[in-house]
C-alpha positions in Angstrom: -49.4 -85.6 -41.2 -47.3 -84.1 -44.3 -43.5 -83.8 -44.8 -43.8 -79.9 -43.8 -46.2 -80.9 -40.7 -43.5 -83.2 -39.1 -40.8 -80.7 -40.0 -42.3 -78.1 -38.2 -43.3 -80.2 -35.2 -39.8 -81.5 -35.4 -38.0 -78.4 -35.3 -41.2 -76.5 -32.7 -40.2 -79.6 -30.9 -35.5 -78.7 -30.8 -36.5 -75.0 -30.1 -38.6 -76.2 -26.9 -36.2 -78.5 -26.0 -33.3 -76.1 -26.4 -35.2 -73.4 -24.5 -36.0 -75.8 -21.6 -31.9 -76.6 -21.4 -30.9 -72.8 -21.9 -32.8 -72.1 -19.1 -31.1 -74.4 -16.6 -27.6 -72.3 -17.6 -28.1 -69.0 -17.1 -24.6 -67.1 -16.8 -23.0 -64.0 -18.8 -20.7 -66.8 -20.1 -23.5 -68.8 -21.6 -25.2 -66.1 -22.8 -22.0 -65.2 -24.8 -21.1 -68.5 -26.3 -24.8 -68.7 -27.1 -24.6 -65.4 -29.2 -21.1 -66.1 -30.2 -22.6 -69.8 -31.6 -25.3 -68.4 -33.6 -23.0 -65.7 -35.1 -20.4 -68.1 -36.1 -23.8 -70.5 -37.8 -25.1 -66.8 -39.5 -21.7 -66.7 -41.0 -20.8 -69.6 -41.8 -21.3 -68.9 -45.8 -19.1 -66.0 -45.3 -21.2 -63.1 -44.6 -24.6 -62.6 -42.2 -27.5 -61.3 -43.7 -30.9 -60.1 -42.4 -32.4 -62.8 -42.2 -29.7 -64.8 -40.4 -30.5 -61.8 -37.9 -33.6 -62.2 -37.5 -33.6 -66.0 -37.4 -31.1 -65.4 -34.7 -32.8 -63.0 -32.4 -36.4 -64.3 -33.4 -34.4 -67.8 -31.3 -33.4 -66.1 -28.7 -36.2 -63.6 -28.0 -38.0 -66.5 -26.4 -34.9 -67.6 -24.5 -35.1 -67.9 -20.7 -31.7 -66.0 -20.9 -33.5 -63.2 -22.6 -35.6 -63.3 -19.8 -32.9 -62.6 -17.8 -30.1 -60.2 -19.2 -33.2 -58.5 -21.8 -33.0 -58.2 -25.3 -31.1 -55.1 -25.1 -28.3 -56.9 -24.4 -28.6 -60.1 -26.5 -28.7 -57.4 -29.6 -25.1 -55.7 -28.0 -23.5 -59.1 -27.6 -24.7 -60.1 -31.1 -24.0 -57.0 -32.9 -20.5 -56.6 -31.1 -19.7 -60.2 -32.8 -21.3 -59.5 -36.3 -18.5 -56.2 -36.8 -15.8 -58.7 -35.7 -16.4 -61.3 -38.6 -17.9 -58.3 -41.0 -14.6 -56.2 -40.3 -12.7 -59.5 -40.9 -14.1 -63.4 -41.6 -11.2 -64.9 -40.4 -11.2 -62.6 -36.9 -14.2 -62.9 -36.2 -14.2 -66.6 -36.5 -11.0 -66.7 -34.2 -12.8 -64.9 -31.4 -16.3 -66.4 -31.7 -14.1 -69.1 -30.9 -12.4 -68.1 -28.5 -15.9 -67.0 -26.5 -16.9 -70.5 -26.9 -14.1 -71.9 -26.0 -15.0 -71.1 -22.3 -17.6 -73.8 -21.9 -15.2 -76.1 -22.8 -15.1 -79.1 -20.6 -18.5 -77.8 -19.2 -22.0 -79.4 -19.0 -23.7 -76.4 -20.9 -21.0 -77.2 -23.8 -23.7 -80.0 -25.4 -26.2 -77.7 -25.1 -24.1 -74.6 -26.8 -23.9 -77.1 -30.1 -27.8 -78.3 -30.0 -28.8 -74.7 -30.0 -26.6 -74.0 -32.5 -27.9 -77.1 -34.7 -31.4 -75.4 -34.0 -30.3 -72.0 -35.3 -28.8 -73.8 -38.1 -32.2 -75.7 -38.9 -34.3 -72.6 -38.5 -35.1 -71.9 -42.0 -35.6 -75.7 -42.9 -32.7 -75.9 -44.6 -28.9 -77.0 -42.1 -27.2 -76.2 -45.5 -23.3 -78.0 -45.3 -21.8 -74.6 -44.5 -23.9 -74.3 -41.2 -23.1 -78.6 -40.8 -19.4 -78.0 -40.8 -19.2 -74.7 -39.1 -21.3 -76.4 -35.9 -19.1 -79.5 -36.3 -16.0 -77.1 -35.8 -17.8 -75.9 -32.7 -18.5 -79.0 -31.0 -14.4 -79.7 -31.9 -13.3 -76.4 -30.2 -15.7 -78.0 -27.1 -13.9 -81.6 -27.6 -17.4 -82.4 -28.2 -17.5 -85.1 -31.2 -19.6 -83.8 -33.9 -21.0 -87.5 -34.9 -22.6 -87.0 -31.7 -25.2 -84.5 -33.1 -25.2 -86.6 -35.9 -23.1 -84.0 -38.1 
């Protein structure tokens, strides 16, 4: 099996994984966090472009919360946090934040930061921007990053 082979399986392998915790967690709060996670990874090199988008809700479209509150909503949520950090990075940030913030101290808080480590690794490349902005994540969770080996 090639390099690309194992990182593939590897990474079909995190998504699964993910999917399989995401679905044992399914509240409005996680759902938010979730969004709010994958937003703060899309801009984490100071703007979110289309195919952070799509990466994003391409992840989610197969998440058991989908399922659940539909896509309709998942594109709301998501949208609703891209203007914040396109209207203003440093906003945006602050309340992405903040939205996570609320699985602090919670089981679903480790699985908020492997998701967003999954988003991160979509396109085969967890560049250092997307490294540091999930490390500052897991912080906001009192999560330590070298946990998820960030």
């Amino acid at each position: 099996m090639g390099f690309l082979d194992n990182l593939k399986k590897g990474f079909t392998d995190a998504r699964a994984r993910a999917s399989e915790e995401i679905s044992r967690y399914k509240n409005k709060d996680v759902l938010q966090a979730i969004v709010a996670g994958c937003t703060y990874i899309a801009a984490a090199d100071g703007e979110i472009s289309s195919a952070e988008k799509s990466k994003m809700l391409g992840f989610l479209r197969s998440s058991p919360l989908t399922a659940i509150y539909g896509m309709d909503e998942v594109v709301k949520i998501f949208e609703e946090n891209s203007k914040r950090f396109e209207f203003d990075h440093d906003s945006g940030r602050i309340e992405a934040l903040r939205i996570i913030a609320k699985l602090k101290g919670k089981p679903e808080a480790g699985m908020l930061v492997r998701t967003c480590i999954v988003i991160g690794k979509a396109d085969g490349d967890f560049d250092q921007n997307e490294r540091r902005a999930v490390g500052e994540i897991a912080r906001e969770l009192d999560l330590n990053p070298a946990d998820f080996d960030l």
